[in-house]
C-alpha positions as CSV (number, residue, x, y, z in Angstrom):
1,X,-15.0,-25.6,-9.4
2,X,-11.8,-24.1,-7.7
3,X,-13.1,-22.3,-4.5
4,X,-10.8,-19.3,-5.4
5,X,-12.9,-19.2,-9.1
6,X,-16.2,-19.9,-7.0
7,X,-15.7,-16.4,-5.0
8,X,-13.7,-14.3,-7.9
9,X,-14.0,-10.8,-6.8
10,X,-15.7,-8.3,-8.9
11,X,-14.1,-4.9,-8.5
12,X,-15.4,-1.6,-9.5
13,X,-12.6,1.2,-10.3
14,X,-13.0,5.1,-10.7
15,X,-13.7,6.4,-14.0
16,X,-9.9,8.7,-13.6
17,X,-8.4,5.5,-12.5
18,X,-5.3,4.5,-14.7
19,X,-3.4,1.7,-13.5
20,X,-5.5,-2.2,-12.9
21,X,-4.3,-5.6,-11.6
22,X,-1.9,-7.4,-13.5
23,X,0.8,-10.3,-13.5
24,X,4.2,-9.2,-11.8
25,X,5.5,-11.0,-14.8
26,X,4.6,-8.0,-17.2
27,X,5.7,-6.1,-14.8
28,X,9.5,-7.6,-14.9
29,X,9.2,-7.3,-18.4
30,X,9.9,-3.6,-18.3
31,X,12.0,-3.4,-14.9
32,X,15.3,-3.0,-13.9
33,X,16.8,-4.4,-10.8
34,X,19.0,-1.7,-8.6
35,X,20.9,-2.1,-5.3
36,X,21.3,0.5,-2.7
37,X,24.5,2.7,-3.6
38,X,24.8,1.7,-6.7
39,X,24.3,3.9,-9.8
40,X,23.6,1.5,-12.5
41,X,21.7,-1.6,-12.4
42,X,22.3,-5.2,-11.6
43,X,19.7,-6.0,-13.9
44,X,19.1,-4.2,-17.1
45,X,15.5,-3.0,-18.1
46,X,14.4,-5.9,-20.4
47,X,16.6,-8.5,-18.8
48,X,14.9,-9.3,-15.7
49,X,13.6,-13.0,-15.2
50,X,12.1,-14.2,-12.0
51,X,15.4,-16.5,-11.9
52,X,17.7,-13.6,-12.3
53,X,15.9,-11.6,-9.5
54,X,16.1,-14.1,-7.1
55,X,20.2,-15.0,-8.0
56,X,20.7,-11.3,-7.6
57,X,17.9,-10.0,-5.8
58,X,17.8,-11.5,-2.1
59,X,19.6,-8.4,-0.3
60,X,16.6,-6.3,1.3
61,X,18.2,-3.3,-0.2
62,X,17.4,-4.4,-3.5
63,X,14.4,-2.6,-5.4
64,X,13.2,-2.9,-9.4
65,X,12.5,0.2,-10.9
66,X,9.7,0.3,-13.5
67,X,9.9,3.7,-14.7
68,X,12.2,5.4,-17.0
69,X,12.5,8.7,-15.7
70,X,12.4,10.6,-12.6
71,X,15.0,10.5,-9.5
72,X,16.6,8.1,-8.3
73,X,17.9,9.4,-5.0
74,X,16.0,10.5,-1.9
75,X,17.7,14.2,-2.1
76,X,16.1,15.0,-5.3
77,X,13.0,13.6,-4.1
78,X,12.3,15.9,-1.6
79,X,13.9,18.5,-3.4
80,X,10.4,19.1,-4.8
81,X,8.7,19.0,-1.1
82,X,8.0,22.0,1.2
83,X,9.6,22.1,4.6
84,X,6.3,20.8,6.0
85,X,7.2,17.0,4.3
86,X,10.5,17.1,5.1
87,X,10.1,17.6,8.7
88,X,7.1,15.1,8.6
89,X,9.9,12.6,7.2
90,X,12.8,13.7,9.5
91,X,10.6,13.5,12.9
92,X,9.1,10.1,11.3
93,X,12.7,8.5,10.7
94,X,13.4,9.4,14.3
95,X,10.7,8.3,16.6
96,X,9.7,4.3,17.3
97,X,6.6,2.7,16.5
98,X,4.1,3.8,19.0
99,X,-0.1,3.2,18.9
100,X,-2.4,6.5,19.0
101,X,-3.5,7.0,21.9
102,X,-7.4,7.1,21.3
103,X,-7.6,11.2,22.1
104,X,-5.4,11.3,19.0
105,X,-7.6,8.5,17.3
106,X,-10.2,10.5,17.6
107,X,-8.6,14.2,16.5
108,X,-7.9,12.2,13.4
109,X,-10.5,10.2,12.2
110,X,-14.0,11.4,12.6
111,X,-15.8,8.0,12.4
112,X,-13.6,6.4,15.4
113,X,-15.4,4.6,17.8
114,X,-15.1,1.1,19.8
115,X,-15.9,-0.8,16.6
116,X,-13.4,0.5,14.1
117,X,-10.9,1.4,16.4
118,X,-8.5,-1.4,15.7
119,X,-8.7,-0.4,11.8
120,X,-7.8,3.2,12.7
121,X,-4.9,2.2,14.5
122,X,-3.2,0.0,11.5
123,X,-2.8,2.5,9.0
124,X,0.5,3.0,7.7
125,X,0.4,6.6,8.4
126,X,-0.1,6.8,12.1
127,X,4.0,6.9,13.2
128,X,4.0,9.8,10.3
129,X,1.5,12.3,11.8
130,X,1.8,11.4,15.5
131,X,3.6,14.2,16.1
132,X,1.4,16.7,13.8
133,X,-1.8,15.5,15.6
134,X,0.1,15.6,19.2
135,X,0.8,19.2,18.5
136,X,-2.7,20.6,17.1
137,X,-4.6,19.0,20.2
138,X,-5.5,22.0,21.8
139,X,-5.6,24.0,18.1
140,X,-9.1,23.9,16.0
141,X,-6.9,24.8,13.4
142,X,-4.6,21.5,12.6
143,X,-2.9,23.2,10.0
144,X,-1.9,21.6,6.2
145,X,-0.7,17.8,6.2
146,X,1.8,17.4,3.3
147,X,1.8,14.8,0.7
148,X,4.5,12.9,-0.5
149,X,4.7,12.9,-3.8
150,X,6.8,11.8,-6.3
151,X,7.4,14.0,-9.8
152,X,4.9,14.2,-12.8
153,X,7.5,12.8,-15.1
154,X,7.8,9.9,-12.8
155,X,3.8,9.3,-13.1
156,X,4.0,9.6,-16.6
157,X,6.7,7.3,-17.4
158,X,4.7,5.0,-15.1
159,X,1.7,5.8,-17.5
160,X,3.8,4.8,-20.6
161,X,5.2,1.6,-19.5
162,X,1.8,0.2,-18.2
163,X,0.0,1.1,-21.6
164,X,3.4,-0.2,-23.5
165,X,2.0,-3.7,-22.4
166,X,-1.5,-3.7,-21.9
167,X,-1.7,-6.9,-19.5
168,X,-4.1,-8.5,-18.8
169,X,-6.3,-8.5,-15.4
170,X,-4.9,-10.6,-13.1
171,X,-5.1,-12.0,-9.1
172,X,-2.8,-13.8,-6.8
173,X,-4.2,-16.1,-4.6
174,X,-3.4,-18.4,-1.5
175,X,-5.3,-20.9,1.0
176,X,-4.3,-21.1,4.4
177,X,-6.0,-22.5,7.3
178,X,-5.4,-20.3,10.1
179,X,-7.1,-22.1,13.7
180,X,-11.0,-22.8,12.8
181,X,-10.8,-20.7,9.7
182,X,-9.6,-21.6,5.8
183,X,-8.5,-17.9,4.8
184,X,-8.6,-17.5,0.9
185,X,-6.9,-14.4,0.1
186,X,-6.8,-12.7,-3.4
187,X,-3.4,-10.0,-3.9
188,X,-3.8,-7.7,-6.6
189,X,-0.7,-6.0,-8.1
190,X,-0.7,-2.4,-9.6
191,X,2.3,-1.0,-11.2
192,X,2.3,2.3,-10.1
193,X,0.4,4.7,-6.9
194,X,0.0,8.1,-8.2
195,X,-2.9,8.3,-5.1
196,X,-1.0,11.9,-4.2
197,X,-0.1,13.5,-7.2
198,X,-3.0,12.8,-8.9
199,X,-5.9,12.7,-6.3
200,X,-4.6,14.6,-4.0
201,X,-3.7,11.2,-1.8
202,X,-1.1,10.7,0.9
203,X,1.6,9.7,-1.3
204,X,3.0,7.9,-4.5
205,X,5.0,5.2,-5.0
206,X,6.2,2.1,-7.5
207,X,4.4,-1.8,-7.1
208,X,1.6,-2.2,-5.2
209,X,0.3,-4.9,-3.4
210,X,-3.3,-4.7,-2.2
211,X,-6.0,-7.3,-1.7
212,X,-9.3,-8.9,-0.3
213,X,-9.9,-11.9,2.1
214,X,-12.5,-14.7,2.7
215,X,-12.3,-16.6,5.5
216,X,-14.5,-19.8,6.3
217,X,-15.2,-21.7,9.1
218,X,-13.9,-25.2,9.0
219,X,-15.9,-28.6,10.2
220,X,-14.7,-30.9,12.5
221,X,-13.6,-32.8,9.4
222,X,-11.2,-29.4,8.5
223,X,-13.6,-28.8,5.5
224,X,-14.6,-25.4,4.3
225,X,-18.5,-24.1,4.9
226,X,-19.6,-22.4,2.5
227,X,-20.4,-19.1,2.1
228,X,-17.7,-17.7,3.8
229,X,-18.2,-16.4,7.1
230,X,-16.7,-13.2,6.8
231,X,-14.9,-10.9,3.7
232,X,-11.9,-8.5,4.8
233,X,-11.5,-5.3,2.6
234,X,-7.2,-4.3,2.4
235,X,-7.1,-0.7,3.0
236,X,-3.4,1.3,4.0
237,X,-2.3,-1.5,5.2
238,X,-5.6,-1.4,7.8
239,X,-8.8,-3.2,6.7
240,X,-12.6,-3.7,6.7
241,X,-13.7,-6.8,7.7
242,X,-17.7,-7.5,7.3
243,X,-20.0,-11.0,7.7
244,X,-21.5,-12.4,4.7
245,X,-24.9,-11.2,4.3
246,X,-23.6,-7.8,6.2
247,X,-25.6,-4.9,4.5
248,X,-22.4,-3.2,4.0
249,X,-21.3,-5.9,1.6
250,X,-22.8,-6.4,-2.0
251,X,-22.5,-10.1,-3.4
252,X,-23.3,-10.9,-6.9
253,X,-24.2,-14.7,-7.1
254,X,-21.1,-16.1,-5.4
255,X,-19.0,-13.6,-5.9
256,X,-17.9,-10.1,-3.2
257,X,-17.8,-6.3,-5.1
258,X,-14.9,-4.1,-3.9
259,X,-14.9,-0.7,-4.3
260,X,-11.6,0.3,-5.7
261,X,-9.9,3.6,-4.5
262,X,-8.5,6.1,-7.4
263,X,-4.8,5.9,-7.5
264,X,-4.5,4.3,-3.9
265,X,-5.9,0.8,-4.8
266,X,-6.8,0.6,-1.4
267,X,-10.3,-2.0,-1.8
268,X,-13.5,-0.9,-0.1
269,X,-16.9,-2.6,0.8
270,X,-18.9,0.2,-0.2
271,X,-19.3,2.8,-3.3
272,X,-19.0,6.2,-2.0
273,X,-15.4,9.0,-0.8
274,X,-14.3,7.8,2.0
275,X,-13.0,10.2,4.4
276,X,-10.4,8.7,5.9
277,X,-8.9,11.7,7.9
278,X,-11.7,14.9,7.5
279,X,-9.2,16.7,9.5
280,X,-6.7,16.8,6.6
281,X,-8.7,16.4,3.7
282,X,-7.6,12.9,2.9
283,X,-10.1,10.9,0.7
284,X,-10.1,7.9,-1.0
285,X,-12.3,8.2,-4.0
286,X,-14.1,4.8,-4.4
287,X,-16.8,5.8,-6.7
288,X,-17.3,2.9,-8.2
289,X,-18.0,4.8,-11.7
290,X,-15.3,3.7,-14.0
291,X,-14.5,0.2,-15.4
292,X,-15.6,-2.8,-14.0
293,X,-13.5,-6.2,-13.7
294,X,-16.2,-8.9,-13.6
295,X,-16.0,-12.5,-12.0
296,X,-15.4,-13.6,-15.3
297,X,-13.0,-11.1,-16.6
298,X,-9.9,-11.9,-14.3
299,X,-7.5,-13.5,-17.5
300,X,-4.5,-14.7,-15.1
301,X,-5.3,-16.5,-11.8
302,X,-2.1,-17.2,-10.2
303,X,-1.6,-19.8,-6.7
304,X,0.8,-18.0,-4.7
305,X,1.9,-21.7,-4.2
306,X,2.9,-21.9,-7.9
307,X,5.0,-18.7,-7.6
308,X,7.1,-19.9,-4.6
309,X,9.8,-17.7,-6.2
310,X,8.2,-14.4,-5.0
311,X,9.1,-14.8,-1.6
312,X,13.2,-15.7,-2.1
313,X,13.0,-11.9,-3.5
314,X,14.2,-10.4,-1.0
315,X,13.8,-6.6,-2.6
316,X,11.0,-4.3,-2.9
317,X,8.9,-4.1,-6.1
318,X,9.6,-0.3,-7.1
319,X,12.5,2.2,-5.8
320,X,13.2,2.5,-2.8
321,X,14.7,6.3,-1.6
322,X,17.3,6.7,1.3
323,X,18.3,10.4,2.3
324,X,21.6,10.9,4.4
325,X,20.9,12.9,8.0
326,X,23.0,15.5,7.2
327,X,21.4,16.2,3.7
328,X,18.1,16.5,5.2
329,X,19.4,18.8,8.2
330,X,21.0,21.1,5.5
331,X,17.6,21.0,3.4
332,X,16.1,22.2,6.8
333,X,17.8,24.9,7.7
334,X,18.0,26.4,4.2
335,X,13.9,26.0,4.1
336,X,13.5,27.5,7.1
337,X,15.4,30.5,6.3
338,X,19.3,29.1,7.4
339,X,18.1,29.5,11.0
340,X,18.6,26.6,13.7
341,X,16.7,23.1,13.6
342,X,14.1,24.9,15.9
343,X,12.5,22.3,17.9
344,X,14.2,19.4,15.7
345,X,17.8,19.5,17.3
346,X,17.2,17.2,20.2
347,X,16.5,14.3,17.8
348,X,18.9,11.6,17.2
349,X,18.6,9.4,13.5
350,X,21.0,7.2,12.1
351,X,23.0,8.8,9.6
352,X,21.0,7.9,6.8
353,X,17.4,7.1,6.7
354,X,14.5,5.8,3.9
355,X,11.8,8.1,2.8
356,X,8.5,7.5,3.8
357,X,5.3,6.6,1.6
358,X,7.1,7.3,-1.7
359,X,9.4,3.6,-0.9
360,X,7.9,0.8,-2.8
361,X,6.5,-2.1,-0.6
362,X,7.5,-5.8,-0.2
363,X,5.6,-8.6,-1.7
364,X,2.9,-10.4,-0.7
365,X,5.0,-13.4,0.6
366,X,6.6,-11.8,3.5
367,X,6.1,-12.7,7.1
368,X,6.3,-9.0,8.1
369,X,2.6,-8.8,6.4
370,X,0.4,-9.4,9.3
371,X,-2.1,-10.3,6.6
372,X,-0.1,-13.1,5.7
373,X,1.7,-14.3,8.6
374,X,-1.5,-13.9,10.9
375,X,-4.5,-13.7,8.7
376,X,-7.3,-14.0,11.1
377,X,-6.2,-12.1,13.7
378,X,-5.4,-9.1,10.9
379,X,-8.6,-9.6,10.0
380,X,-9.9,-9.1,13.6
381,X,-12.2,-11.9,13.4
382,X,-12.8,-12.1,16.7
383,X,-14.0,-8.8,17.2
384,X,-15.9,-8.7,14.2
């Protein structure tokens, strides 16, 4: 048997949960394909082949759009946010890329310590709330950390298209030896991320991409030993990475459980809410009560190898919003009362920049994904 069918994943999903793996190619069959600027699309909804997404599709500005109403431009996006999100956006678009220093680390996530430190650092967030955490060190009252959230209408449209096609379950999957190891990784693709309007998440946003990883060591013949050595959990773009036999980790047969977090899709090793920052009531509900997708139950499994196609799209795989400088710094000063940009003046951003967290992601086959570019260092084998 396959090694990919030998150690099918068994995920278990929140009973609220909405939205469950499935092929990108029901996906496509109710997206349109937009370009930056322009205000109809290159594709129509309906129209939109793997052939004619890569032929029209390569720009990095590109994005499908799966839903058939809410906005379509940054500005009335964040016309439903507080001034809190908006400067949370504004400060994010102008700083650079910079780790947590590990006082911050620890202001942030309660369950720091040597071992999970380099997880803490990876999530996506970090750049975003830098600056919150940076001024609430000295406070023992951090204040609110806004979401950013996309529209009901836009969740419910999402809602409607998914059900529209009822796909079936499906994983991505792709071996790659990596040094001593044979990663085998398994993608999962969601339609839509309604983690913050609906469960009070981080954010919301189109296509999503999130996955688990099994990594074995290889003989001096470059063969696989089986079981796996370890099994790394995807979660924000961080990850969990625990030995086989680790009592975190719950096998059935042959086969890992993930924990599946409500509307985030992030994938967990273990069935309970993860706290992921106390400080600002961030959760990731992983209960593990809803339905379960058995070894057995996956109906597509799709070789990344066999969908080569996915990475000559150069696009994202939901919309993607830009907000012009000046926009924002009107937005600002009328929130804050048509006062000056106290304390935001000094900043310098180009004139127009993308919104955070409510952008759709890239695909899996993208060398910017450390996961798939450098899977065992990602995975922090090493150190595990």
């Amino acid at each position: 048997m396959a090694l990919h069918k030998t150690y099918a994943p068994i995920l278990h999903f929140n009973k609220e949960e909405a939205f469950y793996p499935m092929r990108v190619d029901d996906y496509l069959a109710y997206c349109s394909l937009m370009e930056r600027g322009d205000a109809s699309p290159r594709i129509p909804a309906g129209q939109v082949t793997p052939e004619r997404l890569v032929a029209l599709g390569r720009s990095q500005t590109s994005y499908l759009r799966s839903v058939s109403r809410g906005p379509l431009e940054g500005q009335d996006v964040v016309s439903g946010w507080g001034k809190g999100a908006l400067e949370l956006a504004y400060r994010w678009a102008a700083g650079s890329p910079a780790r947590l220093t590990e006082q911050l680390a620890r202001k942030a996530y309660s369950w720091f310590n040597p071992r999970t430190a380099r997880a803490a650092q990876q999530f996506w967030w970090n750049d975003l709330v830098r600056p919150a955490l940076e001024g609430s060190l000295d406070s023992a009252e951090p204040g609110e950390l806004p979401r950013l959230t996309l529209p009901l209408e836009t969740q419910e449209s999402a809602l409607e298209r998914y059900a529209s096609r009822r796909p079936g379950y499906a994983y991505y999957y792709r071996e790659v030896r990596d040094g001593d190891y044979l990663c085998l990784q398994y993608w999962f693709f969601y339609s839509y991320n309604n983690w913050g309007r609906r469960f009070g998440g981080m954010n919301d946003h189109e296509g999503d991409w999130e996955g688990m990883m099994l990594t074995f060591r290889l003989d001096a013949a470059g063969r696989p030993q089986e079981p796996p050595a370890y099994v790394t959990f995807a979660d924000h773009e961080s990850c969990q990475t625990k030995a086989w036999g680790h009592e975190d980790l719950t096998v059935v047969g042959t086969h890992p459980v993930g924990y599946v977090g409500a509307g985030s899709h992030a994938t967990y090793p273990e069935k309970k809410v993860h706290a992921l920052m106390e400080l600002y009531e961030l959760y990731d509900f992983a209960n593990g009560d809803g339905l379960t997708i058995d070894h057995d139950d996956w109906v597509h499994r799709v070789s990344l190898d066999d969908v080569a196609w996915l990475g000559r799209y150069g696009g994202s795989w939901g919309t993607r919003f830009w907000l012009p400088t000046k926009q924002a710094q009107a937005m600002l000063r009328l929130l804050a009362g048509l006062g000056p940009l106290a304390g935001l003046a000094h900043l310098r951003l180009p004139p127009e920049f993308e919104l955070p967290g409510v952008s759709a992601p890239r695909g899996p086959i993208d060398p910017r994904r450390p996961q798939y570019a450098n899977p065992v260092a990602w995975a922090g084998i090493d150190a595990a």
